[in-house]
N, C-alpha and C positions, 0 to 999 in steps of 0.2 A: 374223390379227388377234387381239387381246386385250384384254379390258378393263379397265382400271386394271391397267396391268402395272407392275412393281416397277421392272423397269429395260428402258430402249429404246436400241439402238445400229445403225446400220449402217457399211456396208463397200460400197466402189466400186470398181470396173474399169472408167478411163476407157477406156480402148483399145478396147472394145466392150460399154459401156456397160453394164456386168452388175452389180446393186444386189442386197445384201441386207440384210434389217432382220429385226434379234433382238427377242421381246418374251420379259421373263421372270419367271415368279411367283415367289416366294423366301420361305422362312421360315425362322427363326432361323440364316441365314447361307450357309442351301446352298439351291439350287436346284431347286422340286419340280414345276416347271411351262417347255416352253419352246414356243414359237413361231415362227415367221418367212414373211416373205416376199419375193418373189424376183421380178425383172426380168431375165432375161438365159437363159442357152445351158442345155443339160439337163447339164451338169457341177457346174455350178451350185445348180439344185437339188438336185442328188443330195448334193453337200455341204453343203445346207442341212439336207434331211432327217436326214443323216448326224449333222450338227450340234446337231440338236435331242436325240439319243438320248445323245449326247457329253456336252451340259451337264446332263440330270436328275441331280439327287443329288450334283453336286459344287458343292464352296464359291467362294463368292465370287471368292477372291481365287487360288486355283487360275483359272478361268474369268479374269481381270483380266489372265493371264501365258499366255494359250492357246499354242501354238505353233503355227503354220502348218502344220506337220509332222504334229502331233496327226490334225488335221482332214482332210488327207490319208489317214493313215494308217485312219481307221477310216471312209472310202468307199470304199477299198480299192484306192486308188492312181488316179490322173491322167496322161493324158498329155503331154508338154514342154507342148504351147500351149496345155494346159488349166487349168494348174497355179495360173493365178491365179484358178479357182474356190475354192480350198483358200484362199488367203491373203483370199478377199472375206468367204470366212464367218467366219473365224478371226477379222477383224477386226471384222465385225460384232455378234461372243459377247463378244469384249475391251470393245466400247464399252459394250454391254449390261450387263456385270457392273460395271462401272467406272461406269458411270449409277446403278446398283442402290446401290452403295458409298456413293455419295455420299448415299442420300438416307435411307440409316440415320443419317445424320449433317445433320440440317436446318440447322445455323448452320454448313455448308460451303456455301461459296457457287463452288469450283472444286476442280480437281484441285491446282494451284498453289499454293491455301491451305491445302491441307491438308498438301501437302511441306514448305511454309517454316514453319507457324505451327501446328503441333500436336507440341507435345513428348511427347505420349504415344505419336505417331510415332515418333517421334526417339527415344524412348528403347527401343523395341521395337526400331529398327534395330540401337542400338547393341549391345542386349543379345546379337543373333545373333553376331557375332564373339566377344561377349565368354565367351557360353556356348561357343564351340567351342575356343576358347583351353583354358577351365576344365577338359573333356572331355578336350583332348590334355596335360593335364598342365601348360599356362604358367600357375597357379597367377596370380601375382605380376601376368601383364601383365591376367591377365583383372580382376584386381577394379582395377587403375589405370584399366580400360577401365571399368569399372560406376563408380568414383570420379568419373570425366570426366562419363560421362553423366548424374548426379546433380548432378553442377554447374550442366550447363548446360543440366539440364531441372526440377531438383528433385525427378525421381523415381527413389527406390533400388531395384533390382532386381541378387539377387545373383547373380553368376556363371554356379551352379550350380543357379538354379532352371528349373521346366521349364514351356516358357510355349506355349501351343495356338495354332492359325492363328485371326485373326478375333478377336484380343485387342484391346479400345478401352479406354484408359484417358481417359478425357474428364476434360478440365482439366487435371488428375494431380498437381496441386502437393501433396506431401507424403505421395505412396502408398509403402511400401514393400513389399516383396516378398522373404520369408526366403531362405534357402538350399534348403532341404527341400521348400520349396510347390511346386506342382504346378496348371499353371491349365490347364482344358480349351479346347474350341473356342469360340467365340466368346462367351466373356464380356466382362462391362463392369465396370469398377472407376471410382469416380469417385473425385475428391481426397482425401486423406487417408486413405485407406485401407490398414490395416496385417495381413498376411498373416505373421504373427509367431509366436514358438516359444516353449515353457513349460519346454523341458529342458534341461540343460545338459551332456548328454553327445552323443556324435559320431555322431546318429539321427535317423531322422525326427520331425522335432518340428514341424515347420509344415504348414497345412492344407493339403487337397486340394482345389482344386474343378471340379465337375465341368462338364461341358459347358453354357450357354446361360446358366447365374448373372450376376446382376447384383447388386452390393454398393453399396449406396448410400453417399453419402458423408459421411467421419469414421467409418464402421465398422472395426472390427475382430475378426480370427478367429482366435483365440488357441490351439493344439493341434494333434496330428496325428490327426486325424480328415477327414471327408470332407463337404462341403457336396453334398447332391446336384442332380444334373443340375435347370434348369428352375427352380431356389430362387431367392429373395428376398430379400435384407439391409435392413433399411431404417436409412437415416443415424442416424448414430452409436452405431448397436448394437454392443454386444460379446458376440460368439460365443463360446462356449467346451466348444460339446458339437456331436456330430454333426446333422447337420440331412437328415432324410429327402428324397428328389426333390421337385419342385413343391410348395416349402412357403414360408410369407411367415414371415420372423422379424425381430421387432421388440424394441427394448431395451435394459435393463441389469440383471441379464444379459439376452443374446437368449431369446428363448420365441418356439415356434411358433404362431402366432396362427391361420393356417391351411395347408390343406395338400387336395393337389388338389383345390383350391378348395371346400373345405368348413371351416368353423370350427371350430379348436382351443380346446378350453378347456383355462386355467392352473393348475386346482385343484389343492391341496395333495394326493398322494398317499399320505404317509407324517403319522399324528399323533404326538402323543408316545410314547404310548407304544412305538411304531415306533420312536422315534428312540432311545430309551431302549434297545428292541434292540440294534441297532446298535453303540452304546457300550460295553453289557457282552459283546456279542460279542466284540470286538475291542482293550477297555481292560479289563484283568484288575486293575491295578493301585488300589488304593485311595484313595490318593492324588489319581490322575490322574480318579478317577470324581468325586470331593468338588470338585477343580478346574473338571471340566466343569460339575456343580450352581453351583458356586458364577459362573462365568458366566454360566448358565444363568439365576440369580437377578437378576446385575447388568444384564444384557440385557434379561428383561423388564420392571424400573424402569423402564428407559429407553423403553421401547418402551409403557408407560403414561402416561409424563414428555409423550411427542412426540404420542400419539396412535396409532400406529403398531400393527400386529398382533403380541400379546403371542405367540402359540404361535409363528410365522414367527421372532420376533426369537430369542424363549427356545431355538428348536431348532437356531440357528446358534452361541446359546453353548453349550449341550449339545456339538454335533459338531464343535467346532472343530479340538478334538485327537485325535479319536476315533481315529487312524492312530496316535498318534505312536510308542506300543510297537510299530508294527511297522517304520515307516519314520522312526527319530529326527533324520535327518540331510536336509540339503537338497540333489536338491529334491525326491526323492522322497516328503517330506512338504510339505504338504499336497496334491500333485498323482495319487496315487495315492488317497489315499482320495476324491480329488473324484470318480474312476472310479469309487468304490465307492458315492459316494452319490448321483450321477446312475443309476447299475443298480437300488436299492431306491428309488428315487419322490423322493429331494425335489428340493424346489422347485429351480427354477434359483435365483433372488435367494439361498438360503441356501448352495448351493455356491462358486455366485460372492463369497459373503462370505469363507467361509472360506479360498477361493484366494486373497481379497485380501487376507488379514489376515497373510501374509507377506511379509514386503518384498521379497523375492526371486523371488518367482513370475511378476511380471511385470503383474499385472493390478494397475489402479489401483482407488485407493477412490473409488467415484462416487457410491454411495449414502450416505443417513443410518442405514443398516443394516452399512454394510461399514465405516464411520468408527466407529460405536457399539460394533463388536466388536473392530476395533483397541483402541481405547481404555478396554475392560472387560478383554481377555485379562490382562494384563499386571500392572496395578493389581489385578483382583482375585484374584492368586494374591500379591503383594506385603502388600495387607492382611488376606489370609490368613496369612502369616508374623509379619506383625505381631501377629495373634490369639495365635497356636501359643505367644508368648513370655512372654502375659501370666499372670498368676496363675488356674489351672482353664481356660486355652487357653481361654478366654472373648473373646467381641469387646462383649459388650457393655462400653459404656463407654469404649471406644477411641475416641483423640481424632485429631482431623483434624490438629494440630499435633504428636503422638505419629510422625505417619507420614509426614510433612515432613522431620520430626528424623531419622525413619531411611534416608528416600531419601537424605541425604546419607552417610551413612555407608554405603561401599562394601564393607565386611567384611559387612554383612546381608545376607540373601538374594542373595549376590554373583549368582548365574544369571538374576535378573530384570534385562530391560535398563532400564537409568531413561531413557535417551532414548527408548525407544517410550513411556513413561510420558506422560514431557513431551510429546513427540507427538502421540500419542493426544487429550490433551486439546486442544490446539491445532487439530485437524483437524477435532473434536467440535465446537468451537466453543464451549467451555464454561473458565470458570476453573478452575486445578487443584487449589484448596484446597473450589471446591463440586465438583469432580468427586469428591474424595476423600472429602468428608463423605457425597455421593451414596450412593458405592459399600458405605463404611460402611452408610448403614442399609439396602441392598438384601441383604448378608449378613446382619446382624442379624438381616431378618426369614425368614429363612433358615437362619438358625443351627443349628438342631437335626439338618437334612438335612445339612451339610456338618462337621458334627464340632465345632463352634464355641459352642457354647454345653449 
């Protein structure tokens, strides 16, 4: 016997009446406890005992598909009329783990319902064909098979991703799952959850996660890095750096809040001056340093304007471009230097801005910090140029109508995009004639650091 066991199954032999009952303790998905007891002939037993050394330490769903044969096999054989000792235990491990199954999952109310009515079933089935397809080369039929499956479950999972036994996607409406990802054993993804890639060449670019993870839902894990074993997503976070074992990560971007079970704090590891490293490390160009200042400056208006923390905002306009002398071309900018600035301390929010402030990167703008730096990059290298052309490369006294006049004119600073301009401000949430006068006087009082006056 056992008490509060995880899962209870037996198995009969009417013929002579020989009963056995499996109890079994279980955690996170394998079995590390088993028991049972026995009515009937000493073959019987023997394949209970047997039985019991058989089910520690494997999974569920292994145990759910036991073979008759199995169970035979490691009491080390039966004779013809004894033989349905082997099939009484066999069946009574199948109910037990199949009891156990069901009651990770409380709004099953059968086996029945979870065949017809869970498409994160359905779509784990379909994926095993459709992965093996992808493996032997049919290309073509496997993603029409992953195309079907997404139809008629609403969850993508590609081809050629690699998915662990004791995967539940609960609900599942609107999960997807890259090409590259990699899910270990018994994870949980709930709805919406996107297992997505940052690169655009033919390499691991989606994440990995490891064994017993749960991603709560509308999350998402953007890179190829590793979530480890035993972690925590919590809904609607966006991951975008590694996440050590048994750690809770919460947000936008994700930050570890804790981790084996002790509290993580979020402080700023890198100040400015730090950041200001960084940049001249890496932005030799003079130019490109007056750029970053002059960001730098329009960020923290803003970040004065909202309320909002002036060093956090300022050092995401500071680092925005800090890469680009090395990696000019997408998409290895800004997604390499996001490596570089996740390794020297900063903040996630400030990485995560910078990754967002490219439209190609993949990551959306959530924050009023990633909207803010969208919307300063651009305009304020623009009315920078508009400075450069005045008399003494002065800004003061540069008008807001002066810079209207030359956003139209597509001969000017041809390299600045005017739709991110327009953009920009739209997303901001702000008019673009006070965003312009804005940025104006956040240069102005600026001016002397960035060459402008």
């Amino acid at each position: 016997m056992m008490r509060d066991p995880d899962g209870v199954g037996e198995g009969e032999y009417k013929a002579c009446m020989d009963l056995a009952r499996f109890y079994l303790r279980v955690r996170d998905g394998r079995v590390v406890e088993a028991r049972f007891q026995t009515y009937g002939c000493g073959p019987t037993i023997a394949a209970s005992s047997a039985g019991t050394e058989l089910a520690a330490g494997q999974r569920l769903e292994d145990l759910a598909a036991l073979p008759d044969a199995r169970v035979e096999a490691a009491v080390g054989g039966l004779p013809g009329e004894r033989r349905h000792a082997a099939e009484v235990v066999a069946l009574a491990i199948r109910a037990a783990a199949r009891d156990a199954l069901r009651r990770l999952d409380p709004a099953a109310h059968s086996a029945l319902e979870v065949v017809f009515c869970y498409p994160g079933v359905h779509a784990i089935w379909l994926h095993r064909p459709a992965h093996w397809l992808w493996r032997h080369g049919w290309f073509v039929a496997a993603r029409f098979l992953s195309h079907l499956g997404r139809f008629l479950t609403g969850i993508e999972i590609h081809p050629a991703a690699r998915l662990g036994s004791g995967l539940f996607i609960d609900h599942g409406m609107g999960v997807v799952i890259g090409e590259t990802a990699e899910v270990g054993e018994n994870v949980t993804l709930l709805h919406g959850v996107t297992l997505g890639g940052t690169s655009l060449k033919k390499e691991k670019r989606h994440p990995t996660l490891a064994d017993n993870v749960v991603v709560g839902a509308g999350a998402g894990i953007f890179g190829a890095f590793t979530i480890g074993s035993g972690s925590r997503i919590g809904a609607g976070s966006v991951v975008v750096r590694e996440v050590p074992p048994n750690s809770v990560v919460v947000g936008v971007p994700g930050r570890i809040t804790s981790r084996d079970g002790q509290r993580v704090s979020g402080d700023i590891v890198i100040d400015r001056d730090g950041a200001w490293s960084i940049l001249t490390e890496f932005t030799k160009s003079d130019s490109l340093r007056k750029h970053a200042l002059a960001v730098e400056a329009s960020m923290r208006a803003y970040a004065a304007r909202y309320g909002e923390d002036q060093e956090r905002w300022g050092m995401a306009g500071m680092l925005h471009d800090f890469d680009y002398e090395m990696h000019p071309a997408a998409p290895q900018h800004p997604m390499k230097g996001a490596e570089i600035l996740l390794s020297r301390g900063a903040p996630d929010s400030v990485v995560y801005a910078v990754l967002a402030h490219a439209d190609y990167s993949g990551y959306p703008r959530v924050s009023r910090l990633d909207r803010a730096l969208y919307a300063c990059d651009e305009l304020s290298g623009f009315v920078t140029a508009c400075a450069l052309v005045r008399p003494g490369k002065a800004i003061a006294g540069l008008e807001t109508g002066s810079v209207r006049k030359k956003l139209k004119d597509k001969a000017f600073a041809r390299t600045v995009n005017r739709d991110d301009v327009y953009r920009g401000a739209v997303e901001l949430g702000v008019d673009l004639d006070e965003h312009i006068g804005f940025v104006i006087g956040a240069l102005t009082a600026a001016a002397p650091r960035i060459g402008l006056g």
